[in-house]
LOMIVO-712909 format. One line per 4 residues: number of its first residue (from 1); their letters; for each residue x, y, z of C-alpha. Coordinates in steps of 0.2 Angstrom, whole numbers, plus 5000, padded with zeros to 4 digits. Layout:
! LOMIVO-712909
NUM> a> X,Y,Z; ... $
//
This chain:
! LOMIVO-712909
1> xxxx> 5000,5000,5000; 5015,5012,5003; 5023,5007,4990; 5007,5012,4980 $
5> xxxx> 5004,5028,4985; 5024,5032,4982; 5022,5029,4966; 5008,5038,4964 $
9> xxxx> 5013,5055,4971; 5032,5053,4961; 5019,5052,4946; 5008,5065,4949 $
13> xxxx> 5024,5075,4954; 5030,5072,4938; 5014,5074,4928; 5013,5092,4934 $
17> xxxx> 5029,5096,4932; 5029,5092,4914; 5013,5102,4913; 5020,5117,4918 $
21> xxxx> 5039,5115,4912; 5035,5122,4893; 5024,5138,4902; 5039,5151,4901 $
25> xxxx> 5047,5143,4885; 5046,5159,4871; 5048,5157,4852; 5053,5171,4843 $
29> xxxx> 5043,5175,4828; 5047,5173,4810; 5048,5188,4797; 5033,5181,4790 $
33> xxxx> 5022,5179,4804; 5028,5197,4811; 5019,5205,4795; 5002,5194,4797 $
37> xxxx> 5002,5200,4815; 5007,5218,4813; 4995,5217,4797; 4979,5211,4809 $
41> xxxx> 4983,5223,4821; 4979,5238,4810; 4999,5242,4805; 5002,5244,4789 $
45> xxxx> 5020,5236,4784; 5036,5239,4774; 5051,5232,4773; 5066,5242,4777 $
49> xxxx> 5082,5243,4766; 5097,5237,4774; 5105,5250,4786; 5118,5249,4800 $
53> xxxx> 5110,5234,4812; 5120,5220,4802; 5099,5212,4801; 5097,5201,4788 $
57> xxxx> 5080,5208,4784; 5071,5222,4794; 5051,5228,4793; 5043,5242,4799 $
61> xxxx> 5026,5242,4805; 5016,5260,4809; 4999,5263,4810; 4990,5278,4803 $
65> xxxx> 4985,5290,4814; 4997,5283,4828; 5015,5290,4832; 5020,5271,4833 $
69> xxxx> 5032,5262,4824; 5038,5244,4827; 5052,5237,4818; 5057,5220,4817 $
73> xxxx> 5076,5211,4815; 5081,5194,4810; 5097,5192,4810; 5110,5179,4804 $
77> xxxx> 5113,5173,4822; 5108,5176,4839; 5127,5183,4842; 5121,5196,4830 $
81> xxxx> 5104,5200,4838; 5113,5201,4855; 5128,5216,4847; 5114,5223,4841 $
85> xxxx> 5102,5225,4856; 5117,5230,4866; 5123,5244,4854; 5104,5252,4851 $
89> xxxx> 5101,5249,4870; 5119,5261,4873; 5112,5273,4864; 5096,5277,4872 $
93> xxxx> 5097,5288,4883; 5082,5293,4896; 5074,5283,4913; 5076,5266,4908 $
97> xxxx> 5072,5251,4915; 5078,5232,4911; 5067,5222,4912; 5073,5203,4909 $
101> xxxx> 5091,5199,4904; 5096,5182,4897; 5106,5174,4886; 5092,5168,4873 $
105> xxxx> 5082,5184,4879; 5081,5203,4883; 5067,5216,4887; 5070,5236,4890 $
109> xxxx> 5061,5251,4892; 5064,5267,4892; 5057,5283,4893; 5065,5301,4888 $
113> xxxx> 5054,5314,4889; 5036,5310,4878; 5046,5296,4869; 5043,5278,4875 $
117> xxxx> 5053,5265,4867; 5053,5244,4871; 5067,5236,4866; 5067,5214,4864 $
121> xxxx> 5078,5204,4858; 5075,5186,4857; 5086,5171,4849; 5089,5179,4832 $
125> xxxx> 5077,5192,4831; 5074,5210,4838; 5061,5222,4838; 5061,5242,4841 $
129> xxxx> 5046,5250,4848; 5045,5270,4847; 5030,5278,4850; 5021,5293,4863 $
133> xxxx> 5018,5289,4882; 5002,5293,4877; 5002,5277,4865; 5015,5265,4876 $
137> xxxx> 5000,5253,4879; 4998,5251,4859; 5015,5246,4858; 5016,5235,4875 $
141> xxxx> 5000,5226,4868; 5006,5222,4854; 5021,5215,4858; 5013,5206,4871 $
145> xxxx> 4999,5198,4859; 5016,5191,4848; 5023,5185,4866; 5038,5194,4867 $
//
């Protein structure tokens, strides 16, 4: 009977703990699907010429009427997202705040003056928010419906 309910416990133990192990994973989002999100959310979305972030491909998304833009990186390698979070996150300037900071993952904000900007990184990919405090909840929701 002991013996019973051990084993019983051990697997329930490990029942629920399987459950719950894949809650916090995060996958970072491909190009593609970034333009079908930003696209249902009422952004309108172009892609961006290559500039100075060492992306592979870059697209911006704004929304008429709304001083938000959102701009999305993929980048060869998640060596190269990481260089480039750190240099853009160097040269904000303004009451910042980190708000996680891994190796596969990175989250900051930062407000200088009426500007809000949110800055992810995960794996390979980046995005860039810019927008009003009057308009940070667009862009928090927003990156919170792509589960950034």
């Amino acid at each position: 009977m002991k013996k019973t309910f051990k084993f019983l416990v051990i697997s329930l133990a490990v029942v629920v703990i399987s459950a719950f192990a894949g809650c916090s994973a995060r996958a970072a989002i491909s190009a593609d699907d970034f333009q079908k999100q930003a696209k249902s959310a009422g952004f309108t979305v172009a892609e961006q010429n290559s500039d100075n972030s060492g992306a592979t491909k870059s697209f911006a998304a704004t929304k008429s009427k709304s001083d938000t833009q959102i701009i999305y990186y993929t980048f060869s390698s998640d060596s190269g997202s990481q260089s480039w979070y750190s240099t853009v996150k160097s040269g904000l300037t303004g009451s910042g705040k980190t708000v996680v900071d891994s190796d596969s993952y990175n989250k900051y904000s930062l407000t200088n003056g009426e500007i809000y900007y949110l800055l992810v990184r995960m794996d390979n990919t980046g995005i860039l928010c810019k927008t009003t405090v009057s308009n940070k909840s667009e862009a928090d929701n927003f990156i919170n419906s792509i589960k950034y």
